[in-house]
KEKE-916785 format. One line per 5 residues: number of its first residue (from 0); their letters; for each residue y, z negated, x of N, C-alpha, C. Coordinates in steps of 0.05 Angstrom, whole numbers, always signed. Layout:
NUM> a> Y/Z/X/Y/Z/X/Y/Z/X  ...;
END
This chain:
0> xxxxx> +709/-7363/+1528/+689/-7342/+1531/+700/-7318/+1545  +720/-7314/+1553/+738/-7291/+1556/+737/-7303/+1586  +754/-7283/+1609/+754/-7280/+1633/+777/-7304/+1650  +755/-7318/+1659/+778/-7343/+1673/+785/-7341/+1697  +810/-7344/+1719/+822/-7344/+1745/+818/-7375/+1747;
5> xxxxx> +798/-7380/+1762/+805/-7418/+1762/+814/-7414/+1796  +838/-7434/+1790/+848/-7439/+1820/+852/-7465/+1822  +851/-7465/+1849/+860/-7496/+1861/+871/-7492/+1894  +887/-7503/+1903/+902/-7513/+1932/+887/-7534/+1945  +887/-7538/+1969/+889/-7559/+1982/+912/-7562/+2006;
10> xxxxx> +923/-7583/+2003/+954/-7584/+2015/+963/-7603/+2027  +985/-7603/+2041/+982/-7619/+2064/+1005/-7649/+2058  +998/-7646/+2022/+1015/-7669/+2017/+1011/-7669/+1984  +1031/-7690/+1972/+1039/-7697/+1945/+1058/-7677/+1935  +1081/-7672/+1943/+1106/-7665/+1936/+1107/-7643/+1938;
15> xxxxx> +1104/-7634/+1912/+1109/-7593/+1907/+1143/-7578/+1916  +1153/-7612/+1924/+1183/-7585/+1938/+1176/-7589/+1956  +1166/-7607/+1972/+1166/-7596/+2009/+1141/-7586/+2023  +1118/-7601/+2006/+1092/-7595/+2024/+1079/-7570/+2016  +1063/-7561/+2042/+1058/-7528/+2040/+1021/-7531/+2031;
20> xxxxx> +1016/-7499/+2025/+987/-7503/+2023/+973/-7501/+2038  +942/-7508/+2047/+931/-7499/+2078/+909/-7483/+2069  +894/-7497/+2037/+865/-7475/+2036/+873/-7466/+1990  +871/-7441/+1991/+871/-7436/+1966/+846/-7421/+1958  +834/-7423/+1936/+821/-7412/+1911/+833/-7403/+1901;
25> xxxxx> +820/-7370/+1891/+817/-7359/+1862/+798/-7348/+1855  +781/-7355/+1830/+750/-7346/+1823/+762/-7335/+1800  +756/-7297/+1803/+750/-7295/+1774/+722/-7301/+1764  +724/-7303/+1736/+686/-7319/+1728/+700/-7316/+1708  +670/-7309/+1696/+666/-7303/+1662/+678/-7284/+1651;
30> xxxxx> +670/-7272/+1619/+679/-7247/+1611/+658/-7228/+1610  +633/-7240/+1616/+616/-7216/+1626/+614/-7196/+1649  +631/-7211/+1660/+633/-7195/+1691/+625/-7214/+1712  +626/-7194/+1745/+610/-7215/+1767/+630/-7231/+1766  +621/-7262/+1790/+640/-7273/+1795/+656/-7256/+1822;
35> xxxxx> +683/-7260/+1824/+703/-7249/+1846/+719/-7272/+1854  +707/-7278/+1882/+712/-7297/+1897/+741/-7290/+1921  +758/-7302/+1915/+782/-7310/+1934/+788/-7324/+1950  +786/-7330/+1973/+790/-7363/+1983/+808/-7354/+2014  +828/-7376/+2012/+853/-7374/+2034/+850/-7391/+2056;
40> xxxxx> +852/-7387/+2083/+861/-7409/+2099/+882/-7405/+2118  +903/-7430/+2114/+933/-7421/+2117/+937/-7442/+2139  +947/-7433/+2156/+965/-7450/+2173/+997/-7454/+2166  +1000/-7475/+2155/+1022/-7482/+2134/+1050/-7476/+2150  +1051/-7479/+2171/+1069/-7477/+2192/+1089/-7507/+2196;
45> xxxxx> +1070/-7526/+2195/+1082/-7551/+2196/+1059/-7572/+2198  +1067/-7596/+2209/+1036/-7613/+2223/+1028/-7625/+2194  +1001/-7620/+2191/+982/-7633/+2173/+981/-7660/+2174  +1002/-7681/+2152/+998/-7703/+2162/+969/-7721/+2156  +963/-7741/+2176/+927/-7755/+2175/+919/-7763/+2141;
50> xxxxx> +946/-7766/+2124/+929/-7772/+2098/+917/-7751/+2089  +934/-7733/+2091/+918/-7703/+2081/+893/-7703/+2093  +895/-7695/+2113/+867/-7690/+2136/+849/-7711/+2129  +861/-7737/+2121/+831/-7753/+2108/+823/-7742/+2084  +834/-7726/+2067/+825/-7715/+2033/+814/-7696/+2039;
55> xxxxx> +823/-7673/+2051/+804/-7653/+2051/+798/-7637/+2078  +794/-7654/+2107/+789/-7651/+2127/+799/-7622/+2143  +826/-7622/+2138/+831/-7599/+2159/+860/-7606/+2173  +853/-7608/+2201/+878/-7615/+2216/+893/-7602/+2225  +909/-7603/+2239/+932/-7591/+2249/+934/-7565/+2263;
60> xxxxx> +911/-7567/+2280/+902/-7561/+2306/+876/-7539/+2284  +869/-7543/+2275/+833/-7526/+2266/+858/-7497/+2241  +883/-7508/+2228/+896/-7490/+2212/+915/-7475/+2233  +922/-7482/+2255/+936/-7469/+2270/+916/-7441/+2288  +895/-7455/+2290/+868/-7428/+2299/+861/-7419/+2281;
65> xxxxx> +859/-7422/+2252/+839/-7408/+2242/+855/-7410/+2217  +882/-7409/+2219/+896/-7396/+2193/+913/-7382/+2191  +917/-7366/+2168/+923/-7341/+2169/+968/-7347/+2169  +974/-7328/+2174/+1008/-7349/+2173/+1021/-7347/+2139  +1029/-7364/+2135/+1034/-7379/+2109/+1050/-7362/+2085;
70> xxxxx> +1064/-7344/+2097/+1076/-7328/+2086/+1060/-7297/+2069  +1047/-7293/+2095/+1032/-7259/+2081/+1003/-7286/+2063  +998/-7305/+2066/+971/-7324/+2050/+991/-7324/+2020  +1006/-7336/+2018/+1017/-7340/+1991/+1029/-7321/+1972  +1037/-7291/+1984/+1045/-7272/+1972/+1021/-7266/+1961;
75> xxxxx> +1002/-7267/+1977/+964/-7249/+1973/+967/-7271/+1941  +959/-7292/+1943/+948/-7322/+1930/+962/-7302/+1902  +1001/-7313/+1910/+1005/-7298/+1874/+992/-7269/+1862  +1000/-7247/+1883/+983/-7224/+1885/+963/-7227/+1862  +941/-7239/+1859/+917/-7247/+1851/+925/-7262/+1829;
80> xxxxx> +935/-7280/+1830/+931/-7292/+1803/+955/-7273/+1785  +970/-7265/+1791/+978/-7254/+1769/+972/-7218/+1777  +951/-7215/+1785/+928/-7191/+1779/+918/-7196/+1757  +903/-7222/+1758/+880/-7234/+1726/+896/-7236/+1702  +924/-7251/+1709/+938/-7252/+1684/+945/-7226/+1665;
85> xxxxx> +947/-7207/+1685/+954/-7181/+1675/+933/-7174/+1662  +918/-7170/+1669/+884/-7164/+1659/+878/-7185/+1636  +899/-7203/+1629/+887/-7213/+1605/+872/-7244/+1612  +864/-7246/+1636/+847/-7276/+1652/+870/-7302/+1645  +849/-7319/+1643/+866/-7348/+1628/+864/-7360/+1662;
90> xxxxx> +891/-7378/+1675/+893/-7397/+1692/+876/-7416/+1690  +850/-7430/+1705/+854/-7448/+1698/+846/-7475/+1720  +847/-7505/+1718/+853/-7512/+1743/+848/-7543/+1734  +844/-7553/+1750/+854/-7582/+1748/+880/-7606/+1758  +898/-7607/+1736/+921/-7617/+1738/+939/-7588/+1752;
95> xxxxx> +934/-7567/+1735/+943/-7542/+1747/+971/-7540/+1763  +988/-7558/+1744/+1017/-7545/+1742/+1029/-7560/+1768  +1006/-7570/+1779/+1013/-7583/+1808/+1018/-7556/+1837  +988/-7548/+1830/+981/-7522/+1839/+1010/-7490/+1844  +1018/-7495/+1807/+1032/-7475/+1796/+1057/-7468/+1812;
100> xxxxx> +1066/-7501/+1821/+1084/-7513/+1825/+1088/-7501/+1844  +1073/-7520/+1858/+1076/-7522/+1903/+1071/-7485/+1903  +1057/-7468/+1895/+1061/-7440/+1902/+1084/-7421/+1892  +1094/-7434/+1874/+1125/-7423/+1858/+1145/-7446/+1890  +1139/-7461/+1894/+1168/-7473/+1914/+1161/-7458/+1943;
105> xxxxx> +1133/-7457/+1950/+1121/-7437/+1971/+1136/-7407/+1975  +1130/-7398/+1949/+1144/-7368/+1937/+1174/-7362/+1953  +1186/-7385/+1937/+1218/-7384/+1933/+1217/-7391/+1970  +1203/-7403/+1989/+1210/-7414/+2007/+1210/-7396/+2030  +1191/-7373/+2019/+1200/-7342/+2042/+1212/-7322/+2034;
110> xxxxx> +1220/-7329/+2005/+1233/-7307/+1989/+1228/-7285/+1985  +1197/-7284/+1965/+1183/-7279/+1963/+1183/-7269/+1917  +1177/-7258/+1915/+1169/-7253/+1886/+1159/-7273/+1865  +1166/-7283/+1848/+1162/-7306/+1837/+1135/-7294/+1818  +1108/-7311/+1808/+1088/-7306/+1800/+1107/-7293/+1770;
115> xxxxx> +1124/-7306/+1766/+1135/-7300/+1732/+1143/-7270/+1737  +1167/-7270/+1765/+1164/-7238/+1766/+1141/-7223/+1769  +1124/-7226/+1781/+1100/-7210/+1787/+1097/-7203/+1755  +1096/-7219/+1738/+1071/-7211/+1705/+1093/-7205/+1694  +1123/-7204/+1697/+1142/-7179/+1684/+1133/-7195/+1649;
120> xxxxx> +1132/-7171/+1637/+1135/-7179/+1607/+1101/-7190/+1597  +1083/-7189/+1615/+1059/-7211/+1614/+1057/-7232/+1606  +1042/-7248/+1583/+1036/-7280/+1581/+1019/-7294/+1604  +1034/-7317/+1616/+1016/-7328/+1647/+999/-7348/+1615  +977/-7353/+1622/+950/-7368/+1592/+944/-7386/+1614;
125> xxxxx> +953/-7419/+1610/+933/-7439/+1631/+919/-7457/+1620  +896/-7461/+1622/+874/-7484/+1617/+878/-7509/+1639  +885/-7529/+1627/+892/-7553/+1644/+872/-7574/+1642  +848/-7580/+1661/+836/-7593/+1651/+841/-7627/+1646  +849/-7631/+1663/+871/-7655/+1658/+887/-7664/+1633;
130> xxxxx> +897/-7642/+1622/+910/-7643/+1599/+890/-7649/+1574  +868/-7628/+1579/+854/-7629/+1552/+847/-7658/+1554  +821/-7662/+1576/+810/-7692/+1578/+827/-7711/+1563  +855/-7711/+1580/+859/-7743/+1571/+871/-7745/+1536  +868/-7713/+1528/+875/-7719/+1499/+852/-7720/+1483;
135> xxxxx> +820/-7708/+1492/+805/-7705/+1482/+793/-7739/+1479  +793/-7753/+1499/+778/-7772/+1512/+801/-7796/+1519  +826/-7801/+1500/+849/-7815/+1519/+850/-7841/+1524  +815/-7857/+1514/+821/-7883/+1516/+797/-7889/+1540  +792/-7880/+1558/+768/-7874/+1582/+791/-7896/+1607;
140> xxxxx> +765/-7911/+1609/+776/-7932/+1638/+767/-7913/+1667  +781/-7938/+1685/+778/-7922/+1706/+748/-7929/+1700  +733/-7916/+1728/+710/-7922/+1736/+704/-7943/+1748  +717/-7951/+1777/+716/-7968/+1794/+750/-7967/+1801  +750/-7990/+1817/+785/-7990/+1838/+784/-7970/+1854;
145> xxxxx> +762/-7957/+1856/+779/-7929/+1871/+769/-7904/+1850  +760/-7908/+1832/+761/-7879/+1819/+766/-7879/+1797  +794/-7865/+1795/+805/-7868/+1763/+792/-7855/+1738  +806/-7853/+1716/+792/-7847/+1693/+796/-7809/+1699  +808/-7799/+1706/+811/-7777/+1695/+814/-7751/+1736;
150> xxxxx> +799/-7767/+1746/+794/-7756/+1775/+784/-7733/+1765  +777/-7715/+1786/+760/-7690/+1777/+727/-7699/+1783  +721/-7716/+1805/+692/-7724/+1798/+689/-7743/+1778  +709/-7757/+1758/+699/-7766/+1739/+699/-7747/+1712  +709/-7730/+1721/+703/-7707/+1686/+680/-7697/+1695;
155> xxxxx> +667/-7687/+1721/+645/-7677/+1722/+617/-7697/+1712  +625/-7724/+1724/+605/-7738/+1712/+602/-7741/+1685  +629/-7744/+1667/+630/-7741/+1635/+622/-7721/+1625  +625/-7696/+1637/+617/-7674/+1619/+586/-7662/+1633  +571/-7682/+1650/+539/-7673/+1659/+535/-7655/+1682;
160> xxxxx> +561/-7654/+1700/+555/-7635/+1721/+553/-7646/+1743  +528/-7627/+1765/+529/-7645/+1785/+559/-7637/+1810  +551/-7658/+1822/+585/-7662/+1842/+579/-7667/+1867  +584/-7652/+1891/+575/-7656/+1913/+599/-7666/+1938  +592/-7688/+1941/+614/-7707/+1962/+625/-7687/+1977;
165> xxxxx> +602/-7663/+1995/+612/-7659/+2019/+628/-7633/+2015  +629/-7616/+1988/+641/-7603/+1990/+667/-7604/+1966  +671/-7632/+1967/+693/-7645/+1944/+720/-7635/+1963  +736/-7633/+1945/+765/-7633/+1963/+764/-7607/+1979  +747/-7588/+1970/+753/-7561/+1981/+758/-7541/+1955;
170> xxxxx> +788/-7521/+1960/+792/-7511/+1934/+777/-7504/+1925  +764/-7486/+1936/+740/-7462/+1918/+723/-7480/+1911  +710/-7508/+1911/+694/-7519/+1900/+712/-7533/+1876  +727/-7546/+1874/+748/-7560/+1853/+753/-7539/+1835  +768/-7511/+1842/+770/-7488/+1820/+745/-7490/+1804;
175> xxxxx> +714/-7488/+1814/+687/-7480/+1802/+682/-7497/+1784  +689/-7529/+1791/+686/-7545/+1783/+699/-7551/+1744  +728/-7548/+1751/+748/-7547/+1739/+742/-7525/+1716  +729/-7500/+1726/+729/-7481/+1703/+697/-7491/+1685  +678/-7508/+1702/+664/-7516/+1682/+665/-7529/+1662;
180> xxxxx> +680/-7547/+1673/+695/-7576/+1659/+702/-7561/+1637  +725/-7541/+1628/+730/-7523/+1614/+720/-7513/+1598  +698/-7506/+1603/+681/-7495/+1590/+656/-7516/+1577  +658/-7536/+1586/+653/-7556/+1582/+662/-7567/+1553  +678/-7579/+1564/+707/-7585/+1534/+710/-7565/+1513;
185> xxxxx> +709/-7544/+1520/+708/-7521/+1497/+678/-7517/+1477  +663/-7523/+1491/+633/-7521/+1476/+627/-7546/+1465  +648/-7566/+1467/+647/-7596/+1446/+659/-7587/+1430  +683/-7567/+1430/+694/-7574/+1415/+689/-7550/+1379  +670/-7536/+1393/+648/-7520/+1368/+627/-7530/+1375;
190> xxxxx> +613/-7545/+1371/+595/-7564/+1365/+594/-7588/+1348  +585/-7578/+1335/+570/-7605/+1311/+569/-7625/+1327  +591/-7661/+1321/+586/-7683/+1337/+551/-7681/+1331  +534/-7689/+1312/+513/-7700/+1318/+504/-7687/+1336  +501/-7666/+1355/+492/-7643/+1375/+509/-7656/+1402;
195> xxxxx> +524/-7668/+1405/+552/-7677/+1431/+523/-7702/+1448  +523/-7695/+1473/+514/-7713/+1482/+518/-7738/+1478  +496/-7768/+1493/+496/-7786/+1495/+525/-7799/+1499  +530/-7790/+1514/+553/-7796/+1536/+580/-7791/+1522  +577/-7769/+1507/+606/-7766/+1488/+601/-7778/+1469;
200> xxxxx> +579/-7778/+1452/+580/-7789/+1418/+588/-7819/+1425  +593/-7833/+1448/+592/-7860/+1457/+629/-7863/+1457  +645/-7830/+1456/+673/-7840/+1463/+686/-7854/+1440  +704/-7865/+1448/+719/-7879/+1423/+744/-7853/+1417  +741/-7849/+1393/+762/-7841/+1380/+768/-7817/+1388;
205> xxxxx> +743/-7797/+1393/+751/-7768/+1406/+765/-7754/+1387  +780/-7735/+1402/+787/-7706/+1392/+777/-7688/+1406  +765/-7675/+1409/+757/-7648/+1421/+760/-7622/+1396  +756/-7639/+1366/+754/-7625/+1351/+793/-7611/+1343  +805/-7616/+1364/+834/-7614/+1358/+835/-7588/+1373;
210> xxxxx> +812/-7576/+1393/+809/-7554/+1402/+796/-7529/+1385  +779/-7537/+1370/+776/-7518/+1356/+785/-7494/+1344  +773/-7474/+1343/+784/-7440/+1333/+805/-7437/+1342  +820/-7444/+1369/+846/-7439/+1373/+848/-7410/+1396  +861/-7400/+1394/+868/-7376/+1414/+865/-7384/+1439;
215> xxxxx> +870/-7374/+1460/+875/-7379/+1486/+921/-7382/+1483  +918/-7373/+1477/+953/-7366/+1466/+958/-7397/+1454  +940/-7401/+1431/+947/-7422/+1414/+951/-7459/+1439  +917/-7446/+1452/+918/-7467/+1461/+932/-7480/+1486  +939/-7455/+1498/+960/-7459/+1521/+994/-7472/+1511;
220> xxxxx> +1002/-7453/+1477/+1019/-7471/+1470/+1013/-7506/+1468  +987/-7516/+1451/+995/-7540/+1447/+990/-7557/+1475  +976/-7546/+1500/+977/-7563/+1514/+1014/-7571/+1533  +1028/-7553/+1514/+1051/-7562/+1526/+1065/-7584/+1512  +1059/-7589/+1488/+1065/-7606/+1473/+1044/-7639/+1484;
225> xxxxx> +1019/-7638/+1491/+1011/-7660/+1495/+1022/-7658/+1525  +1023/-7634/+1548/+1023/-7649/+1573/+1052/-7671/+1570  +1077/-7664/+1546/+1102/-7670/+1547/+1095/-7703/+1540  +1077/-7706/+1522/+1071/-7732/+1503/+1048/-7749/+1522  +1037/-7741/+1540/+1021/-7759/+1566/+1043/-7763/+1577;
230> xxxxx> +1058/-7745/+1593/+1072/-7757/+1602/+1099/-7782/+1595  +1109/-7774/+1577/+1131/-7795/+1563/+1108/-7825/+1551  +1077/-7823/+1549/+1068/-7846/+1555/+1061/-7861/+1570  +1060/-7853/+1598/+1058/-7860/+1623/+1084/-7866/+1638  +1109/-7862/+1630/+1129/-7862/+1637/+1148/-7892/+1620;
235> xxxxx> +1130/-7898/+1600/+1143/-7916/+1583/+1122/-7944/+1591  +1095/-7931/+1609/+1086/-7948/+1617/+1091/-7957/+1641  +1102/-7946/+1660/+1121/-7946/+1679/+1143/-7972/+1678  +1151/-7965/+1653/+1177/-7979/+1657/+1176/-8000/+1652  +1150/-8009/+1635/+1149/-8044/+1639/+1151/-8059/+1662;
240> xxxxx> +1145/-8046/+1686/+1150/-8053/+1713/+1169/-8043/+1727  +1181/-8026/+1721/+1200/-8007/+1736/+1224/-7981/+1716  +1242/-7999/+1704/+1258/-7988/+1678/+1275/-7959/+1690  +1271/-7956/+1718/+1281/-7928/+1720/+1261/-7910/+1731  +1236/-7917/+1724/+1211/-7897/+1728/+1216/-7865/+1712;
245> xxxxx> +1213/-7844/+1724/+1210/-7822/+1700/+1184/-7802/+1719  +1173/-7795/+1693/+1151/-7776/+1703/+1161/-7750/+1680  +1153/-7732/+1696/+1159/-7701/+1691/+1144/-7690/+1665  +1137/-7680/+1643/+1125/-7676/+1621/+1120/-7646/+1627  +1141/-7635/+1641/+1140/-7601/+1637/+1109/-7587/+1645;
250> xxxxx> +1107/-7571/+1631/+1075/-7551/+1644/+1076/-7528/+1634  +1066/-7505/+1650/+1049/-7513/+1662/+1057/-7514/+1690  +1098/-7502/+1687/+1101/-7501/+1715/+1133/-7520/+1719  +1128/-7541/+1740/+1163/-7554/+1744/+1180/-7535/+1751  +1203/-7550/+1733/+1226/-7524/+1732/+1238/-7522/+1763;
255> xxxxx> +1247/-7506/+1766/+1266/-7499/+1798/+1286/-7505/+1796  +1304/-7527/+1808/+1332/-7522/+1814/+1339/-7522/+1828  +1364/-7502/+1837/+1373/-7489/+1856/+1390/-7509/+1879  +1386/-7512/+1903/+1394/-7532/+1920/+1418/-7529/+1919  +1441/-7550/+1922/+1466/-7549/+1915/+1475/-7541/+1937;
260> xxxxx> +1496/-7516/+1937/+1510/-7504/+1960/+1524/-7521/+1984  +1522/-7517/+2002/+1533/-7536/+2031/+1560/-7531/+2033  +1575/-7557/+2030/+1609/-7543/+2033/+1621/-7525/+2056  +1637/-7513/+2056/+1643/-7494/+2079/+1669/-7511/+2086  +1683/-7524/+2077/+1704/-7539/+2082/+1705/-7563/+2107;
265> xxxxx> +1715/-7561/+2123/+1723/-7582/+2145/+1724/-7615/+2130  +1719/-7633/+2141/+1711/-7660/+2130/+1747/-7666/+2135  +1758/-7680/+2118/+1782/-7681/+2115/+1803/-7669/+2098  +1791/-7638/+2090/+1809/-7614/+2091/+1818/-7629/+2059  +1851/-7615/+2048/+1853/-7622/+2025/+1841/-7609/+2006;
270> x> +1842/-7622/+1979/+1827/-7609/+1964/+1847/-7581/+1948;
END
């Protein structure tokens, strides 16, 4: 009920150490205040490869005209979100700590102020919608072979919102999205099941009610405890096919480590 920063990226890859951002969101919403709309377009300073450009249609060539340069876009981006944090505004996002990530390795990559420095002795508060879902809801099949259980157009269809193809895969629509979902999940989870829609009273074996009367504080702690416990289940599911699989548990942000120094020594030299 309190004041949410929902963000989301769109980027020109998977991998939060190398790939940059091209379009960011930040909506403040809710609190009783207007909404305050943010939205970035960055020319990453590196070619947009075609899988990207097939997810969320921006190429190489359209970010190099019409985006802003990558460095003064991502200082602005933290700027903002840890404006809201200060002010008390909860993060929130879908599969956030992806987001959290790639703009903390962005940060460090112009040498630049880390969001943790920006909020100083501040609590960063994130709502993960990803997180909650698959604990609220954790026995949900995919949909089809191409749309998994826990996509962001499949929580919109679970939790009754409508979802529009053409403006999918653009941040500022996924942030909007994401903070309903949220708010979504949160209004199950004070709600009398007999009152829970069709669609939910149908889940097997919910918890939503594990959200209940919790802080924003409270609940940001335990989603660090389940994002750790999805992950070490997914990773053990992994390994029935692949015994040196590991997936990352940490949230809401992957840790940084420091690239190992380049020897200064001549190839030969003694030790």
């Amino acid at each position: 009920m309190g004041r949410l920063a929902a963000f989301d990226t769109e980027t020109s890859g998977v991998d939060v150490e190398t790939d940059r951002i091209v379009t960011a969101a930040v909506y403040g919403l809710g609190g009783g205040e207007p909404v305050e709309p943010h939205d970035w377009f960055v020319d990453p300073g590196i070619e947009i490869p075609e899988a990207a450009t097939a997810v969320h249609g921006i190429t190489t060539a359209e970010a190099q005209t019409k985006g802003e340069p990558a460095k003064g876009a991502v200082d602005h981006i933290a700027d903002v979100l840890a404006g809201y944090a200060r002010q008390g505004a909860t993060v929130v996002g879908h599969n956030v700590v992806y987001d959290l990530t790639l703009l903390d390795r962005e940060l460090r990559r112009y040498e630049l102020s880390t969001l943790q420095a920006r909020l100083g002795l501040h609590p960063l508060h994130v709502i993960d919608t990803a997180v909650l879902d698959k604990h609220a809801d954790p026995y949900r099949r995919r949909v089809s072979e191409t749309q998994g259980p826990r996509q962001l157009i499949t929580l919109a269809q679970v939790y009754g919102l409508p979802w529009d193809d053409s403006e999918a895969h653009g941040a500022s629509y996924d942030a909007l999205i994401a903070a309903r979902v949220a708010h979504r999940i949160g209004t199950l989870a004070h709600m009398p099941r007999a009152d829970w829609p069709e669609r939910i009273r149908q889940v097997r074996r919910p918890r939503y009610g594990d959200f209940t009367g919790l802080t924003v504080a409270e609940l940001h702690a335990l989603q660090i405890t389940l994002a750790a416990d999805q992950a070490a289940g997914l990773q053990a599911h992994f390994r029935k096919t692949d015994p040196d699989a590991v997936v990352d548990g940490t949230w809401p942000l992957r840790p940084w480590t420091e690239p190992a120094a380049e020897s200064t020594e001549p190839e030969g030299a003694p030790a």
